[in-house]
Structures are given as structure tokens and as C-alpha cells.
N, C-alpha and C positions, 0 to 999 in steps of 0.2 A: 476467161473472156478478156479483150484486152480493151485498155482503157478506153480507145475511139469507140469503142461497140457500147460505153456505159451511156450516152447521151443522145442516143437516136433516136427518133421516132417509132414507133410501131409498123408503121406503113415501110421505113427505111429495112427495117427490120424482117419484114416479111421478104421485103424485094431483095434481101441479100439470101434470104433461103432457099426463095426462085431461082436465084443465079448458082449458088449452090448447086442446087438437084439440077438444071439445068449441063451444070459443068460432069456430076457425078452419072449422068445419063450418053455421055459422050460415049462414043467406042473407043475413043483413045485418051481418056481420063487417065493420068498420070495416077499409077497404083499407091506412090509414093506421096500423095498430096490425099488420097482420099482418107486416110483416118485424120489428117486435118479439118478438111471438109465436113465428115460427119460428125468430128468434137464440136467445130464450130456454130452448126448447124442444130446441134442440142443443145446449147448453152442459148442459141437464141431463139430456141422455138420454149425453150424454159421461161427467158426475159417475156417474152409473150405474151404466154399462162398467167404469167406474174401480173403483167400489166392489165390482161383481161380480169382477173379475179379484184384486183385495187379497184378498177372503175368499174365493176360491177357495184360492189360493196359501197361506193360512193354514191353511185346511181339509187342501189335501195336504200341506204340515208337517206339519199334528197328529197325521194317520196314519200318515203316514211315523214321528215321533216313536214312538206307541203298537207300529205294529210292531216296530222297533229295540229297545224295550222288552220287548214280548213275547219275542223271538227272545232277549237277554239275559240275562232273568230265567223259565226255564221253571219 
């Protein structure tokens, strides 16, 4: 993955996957560009996964946090 794809957003992220499959659904998708297309394409549906399982796991800390909290201080 190259370095401009290391600091995008999620959402950027998704939307460049869009355009991806968008591009690789063409009838005249250059055959020559689609194993680029789909390396690139994995790498960011990987950054993804990644970012969905970090704020997941952030998310049930916080709860966790807040209950702990709540139970604590009634």
C-alpha cells in the first residue's frame, strides 16, 4: 500500500473501493491495470477490517469503562 493510502479516513477508503469495483466492472477495464486494482483493493478492504476491529475494541472498553463506573459510584 503506498504511503498517501496510510492516512485516509475510512469513509475515503471505502469510496476508493467503490471506484475500484466500479472501474473493474467496466467492459473495457484495461486487463493490464486489474491485478493492480484488485492488490489495491485488498490492501484497503484489509486497512478497514483493521480500523473496524480497533474501534470496536475501543467502543467495548468504553463500556466496559462507563459500567465499572456506574457500578462504583451509585
Amino acid at each position: 500500500m503506498s504511503d498517501e493510502n496510510q492516512n485516509t479516513t475510512y469513509a475515503d477508503d471505502i469510496a476508493r473501493i467503490e471506484e475500484i469495483i466500479d472501474k473493474l466492472r467496466q467492459n473495457d477495464c484495461d486487463i493490464d491495470k486489474m491485478l493492480e486494482y484488485v492488490t489495491e483493493a485488498s490492501a484497503l478492504l484489509e486497512k478497514c477490517q483493521q480500523k473496524l476491529d480497533t474501534t470496536g475494541a475501543k467502543i467495548q472498553k468504553a463500556l466496559m469503562n462507563l459500567d465499572t463506573n456506574a457500578k462504583s459510584n451509585p
